[in-house]
C-alpha positions as CSV (number, residue, x, y, z in Angstrom):
1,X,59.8,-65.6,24.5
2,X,56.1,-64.2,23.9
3,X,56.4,-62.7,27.5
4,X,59.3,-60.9,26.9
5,X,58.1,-59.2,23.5
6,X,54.8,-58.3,25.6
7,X,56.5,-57.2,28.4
8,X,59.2,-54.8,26.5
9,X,55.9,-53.3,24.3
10,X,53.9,-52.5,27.4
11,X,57.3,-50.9,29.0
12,X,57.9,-48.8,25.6
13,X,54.0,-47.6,25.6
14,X,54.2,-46.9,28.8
15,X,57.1,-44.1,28.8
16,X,55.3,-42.9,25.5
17,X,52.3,-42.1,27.6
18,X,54.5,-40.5,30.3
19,X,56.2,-37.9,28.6
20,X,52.9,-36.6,27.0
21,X,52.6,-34.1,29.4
22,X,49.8,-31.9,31.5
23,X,46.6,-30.9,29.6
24,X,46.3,-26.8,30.1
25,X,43.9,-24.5,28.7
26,X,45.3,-22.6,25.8
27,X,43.2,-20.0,23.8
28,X,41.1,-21.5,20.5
29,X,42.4,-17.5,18.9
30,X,43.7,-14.5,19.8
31,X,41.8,-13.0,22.6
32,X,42.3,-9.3,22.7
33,X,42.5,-7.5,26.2
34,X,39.1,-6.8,27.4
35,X,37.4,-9.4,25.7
36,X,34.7,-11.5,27.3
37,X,36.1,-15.2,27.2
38,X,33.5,-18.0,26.2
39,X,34.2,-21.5,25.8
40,X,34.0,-21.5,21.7
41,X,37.4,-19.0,22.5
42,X,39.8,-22.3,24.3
43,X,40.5,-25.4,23.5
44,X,43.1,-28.0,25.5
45,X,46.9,-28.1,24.5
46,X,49.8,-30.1,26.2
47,X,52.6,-28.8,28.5
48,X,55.6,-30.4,30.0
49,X,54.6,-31.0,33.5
50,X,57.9,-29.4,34.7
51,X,56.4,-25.9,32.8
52,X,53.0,-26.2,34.5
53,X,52.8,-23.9,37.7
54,X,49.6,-23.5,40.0
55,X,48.8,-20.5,38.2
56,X,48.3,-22.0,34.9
57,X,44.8,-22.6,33.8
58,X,43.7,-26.3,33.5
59,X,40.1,-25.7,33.4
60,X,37.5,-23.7,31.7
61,X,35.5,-23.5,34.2
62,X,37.6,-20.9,36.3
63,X,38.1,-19.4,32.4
64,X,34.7,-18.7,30.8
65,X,32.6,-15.8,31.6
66,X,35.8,-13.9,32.8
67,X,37.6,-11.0,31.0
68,X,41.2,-10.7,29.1
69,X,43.5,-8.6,31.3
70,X,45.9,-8.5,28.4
71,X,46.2,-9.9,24.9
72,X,46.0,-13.9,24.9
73,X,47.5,-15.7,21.8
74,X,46.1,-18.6,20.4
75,X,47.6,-21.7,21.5
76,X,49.9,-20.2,24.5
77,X,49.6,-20.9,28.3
78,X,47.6,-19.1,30.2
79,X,47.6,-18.3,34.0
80,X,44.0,-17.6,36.0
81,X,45.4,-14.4,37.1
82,X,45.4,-13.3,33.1
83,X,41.3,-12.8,33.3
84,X,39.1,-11.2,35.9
85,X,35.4,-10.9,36.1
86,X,34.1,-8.4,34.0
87,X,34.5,-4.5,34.9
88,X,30.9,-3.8,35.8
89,X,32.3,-0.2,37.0
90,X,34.3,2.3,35.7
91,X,36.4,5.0,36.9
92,X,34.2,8.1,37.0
93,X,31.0,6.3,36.6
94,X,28.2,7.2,38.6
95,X,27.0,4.5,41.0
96,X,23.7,3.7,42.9
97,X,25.3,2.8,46.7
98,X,23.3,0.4,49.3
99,X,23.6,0.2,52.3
100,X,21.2,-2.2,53.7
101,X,20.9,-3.3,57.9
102,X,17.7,-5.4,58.9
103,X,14.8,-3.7,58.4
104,X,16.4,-0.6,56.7
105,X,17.6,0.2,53.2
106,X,19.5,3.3,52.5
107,X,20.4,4.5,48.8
108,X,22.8,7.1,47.6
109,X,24.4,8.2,44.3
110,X,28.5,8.5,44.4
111,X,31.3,8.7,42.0
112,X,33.5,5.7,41.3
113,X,37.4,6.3,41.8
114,X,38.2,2.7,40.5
115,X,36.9,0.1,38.2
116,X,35.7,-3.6,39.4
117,X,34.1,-6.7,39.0
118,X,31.2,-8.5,40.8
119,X,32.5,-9.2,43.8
120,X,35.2,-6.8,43.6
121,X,36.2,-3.8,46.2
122,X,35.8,-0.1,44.6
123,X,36.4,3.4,46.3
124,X,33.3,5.4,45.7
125,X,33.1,9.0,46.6
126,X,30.2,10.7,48.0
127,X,29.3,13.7,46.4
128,X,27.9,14.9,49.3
129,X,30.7,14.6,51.8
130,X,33.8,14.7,49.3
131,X,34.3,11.1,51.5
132,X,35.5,8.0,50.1
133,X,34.4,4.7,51.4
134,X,35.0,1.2,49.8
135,X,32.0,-1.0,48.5
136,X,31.8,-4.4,46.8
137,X,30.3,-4.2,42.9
138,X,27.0,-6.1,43.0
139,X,26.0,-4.7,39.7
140,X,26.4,-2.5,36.8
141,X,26.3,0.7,38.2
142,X,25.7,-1.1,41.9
143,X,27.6,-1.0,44.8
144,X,26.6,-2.3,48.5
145,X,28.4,-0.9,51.5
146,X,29.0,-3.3,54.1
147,X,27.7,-2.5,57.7
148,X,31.3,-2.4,58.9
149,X,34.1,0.6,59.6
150,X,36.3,1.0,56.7
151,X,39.6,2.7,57.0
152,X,40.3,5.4,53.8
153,X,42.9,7.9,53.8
154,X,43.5,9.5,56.7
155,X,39.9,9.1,58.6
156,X,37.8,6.3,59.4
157,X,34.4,5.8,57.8
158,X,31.4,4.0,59.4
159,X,28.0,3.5,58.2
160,X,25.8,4.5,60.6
161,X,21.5,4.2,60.7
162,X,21.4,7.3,63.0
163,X,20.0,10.5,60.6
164,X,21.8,7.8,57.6
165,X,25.6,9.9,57.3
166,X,28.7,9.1,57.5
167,X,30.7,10.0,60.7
168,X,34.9,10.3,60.4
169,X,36.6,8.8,63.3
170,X,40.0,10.5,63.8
């Protein structure tokens, strides 16, 4: 008879324990949109697992240093794609460009056409040329442009060492 009392209680807690749910990342407060996140800003909450999707956030990790892309309310899911690392440049901003091979290091000043992160791609204009290439933000106010042909609009842009300009493949 003891058996069968222990063996119903364990079954009971057991299906209490089950329907808990999925531990997510939910925001401590509101988090307004541009807002760097930092882990005082989320805590854990509880989903059903049948409402938890790959994109929701179950980790700070991926979470903290990143920016709001829109207003986050405190104690709502949030997906990974609702941050992104911080805009280091801005539209209109002017930019210090790299270009860097072995042995060489060329620097230029352009104009940023679009905002990014560290490790984002940007389309930077050179002043010079009135051409756009795309670089990856390394920096506030830094771009590098990589070694390789980039296709923009209707020409092709290539880096090249020779007298350090661009050349437009048709």
């Amino acid at each position: 008879m003891a058996r069968l009392i222990l063996l119903v209680a364990l079954l009971a807690a057991s299906a209490a324990f089950a329907e808990t749910g999925v531990r997510i990342v939910v925001p401590a407060r509101d988090i307004a949109r541009g807002q760097i996140i930092e882990s005082a800003d989320l805590a854990y909450g509880l989903a059903p697992s049948g409402s938890v999707t790959q994109a929701t956030a179950i980790s700070t990790d991926s979470i903290v240093g990143m920016q709001a892309r829109r207003l986050l309310r405190a104690g709502q899911s949030m997906r990974v794609d609702d941050v992104r690392p911080p805009v280091l440049v801005t539209k209109g901003m002017t930019v210090t460009m790299t270009f860097e091979a072995p042995g060489v290091t060329l620097t230029a000043v352009g104009r940023a056409m679009s905002e990014g992160g560290l490790g984002e791609t940007v389309t930077v204009l050179n002043p010079a040329s009135y051409r756009q290439i795309a670089a990856v933000v390394v920096g506030p106010g830094a771009v590098r442009a990589s070694p390789v042909t980039t296709a923009i609009g209707r020409g092709v842009a290539t880096a090249s060492l020779t007298g350090a300009r661009e050349r437009i493949n048709p």
